[in-house]
N, C-alpha and C positions, 0 to 999 in steps of 0.2 A: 629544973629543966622542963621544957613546954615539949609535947610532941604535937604536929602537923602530917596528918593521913593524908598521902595524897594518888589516885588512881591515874595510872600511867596507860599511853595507848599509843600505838602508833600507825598513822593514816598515811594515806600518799605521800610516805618518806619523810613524814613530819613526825615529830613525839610531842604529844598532848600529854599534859596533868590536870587533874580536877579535883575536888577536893576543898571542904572548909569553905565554901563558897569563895575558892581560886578558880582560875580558868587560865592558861598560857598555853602558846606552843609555839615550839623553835623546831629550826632543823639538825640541832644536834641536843645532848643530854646534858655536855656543859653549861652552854644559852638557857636551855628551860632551867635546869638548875638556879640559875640569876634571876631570871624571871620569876621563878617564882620564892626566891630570898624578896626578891623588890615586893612585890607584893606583899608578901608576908611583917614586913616593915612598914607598908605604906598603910596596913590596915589597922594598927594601933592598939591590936590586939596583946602585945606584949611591950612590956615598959625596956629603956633601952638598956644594955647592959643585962640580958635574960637570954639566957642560949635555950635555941631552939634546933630543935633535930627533925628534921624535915624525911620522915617513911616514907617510899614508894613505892608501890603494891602494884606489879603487871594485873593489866585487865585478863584476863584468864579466856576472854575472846578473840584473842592475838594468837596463841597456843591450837595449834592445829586440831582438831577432835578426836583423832588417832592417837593424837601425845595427850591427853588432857587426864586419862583413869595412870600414868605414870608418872608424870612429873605438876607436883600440885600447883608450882611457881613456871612461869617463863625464867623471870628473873627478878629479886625484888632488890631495891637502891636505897641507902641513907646518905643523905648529908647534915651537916649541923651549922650552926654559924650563932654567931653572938648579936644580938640587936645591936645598930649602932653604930659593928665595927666596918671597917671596908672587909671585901672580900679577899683573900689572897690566893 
């Protein structure tokens, strides 16, 4: 199994991932999620039939500075998916 680091952010109500030399952003978490499956297919980095597990690590500059010495995460997200397959 491949893992794919990818730094999550969210701006004027959009959520950005970056990462691996990915870049997307949707207006929800499912969409980026896709986006960045597609990507991650389209870059050839993994042969088809190879499940990859896609981390998401909150940018820790999203977290207000009062909350930041208590809560080390916002929030952090995995997905996975199989090269190849459709998504369901």
């Amino acid at each position: 199994m491949a893992v794919v680091e990818i730094v999550l952010e969210q701006r004027d109500g959009r959520w950005i991932g970056r990462g691996e030399g990915l870049e997307a952003e949707a207006p929800d978490l499912f969409e980026l999620d896709e986006l960045l499956r597609r990507g991650i297919e389209a870059s050839g980095r993994f042969p088809a039939g190879e499940r990859v597990e896609v981390f998401q690590a909150c940018d820790r500059r999203m977290i207000p500075p009062w909350m930041r010495p208590y809560h080390s995460h916002y929030f952090n997200r995995t997905f996975a998916f199989v090269v190849g397959e459709e998504a369901t």
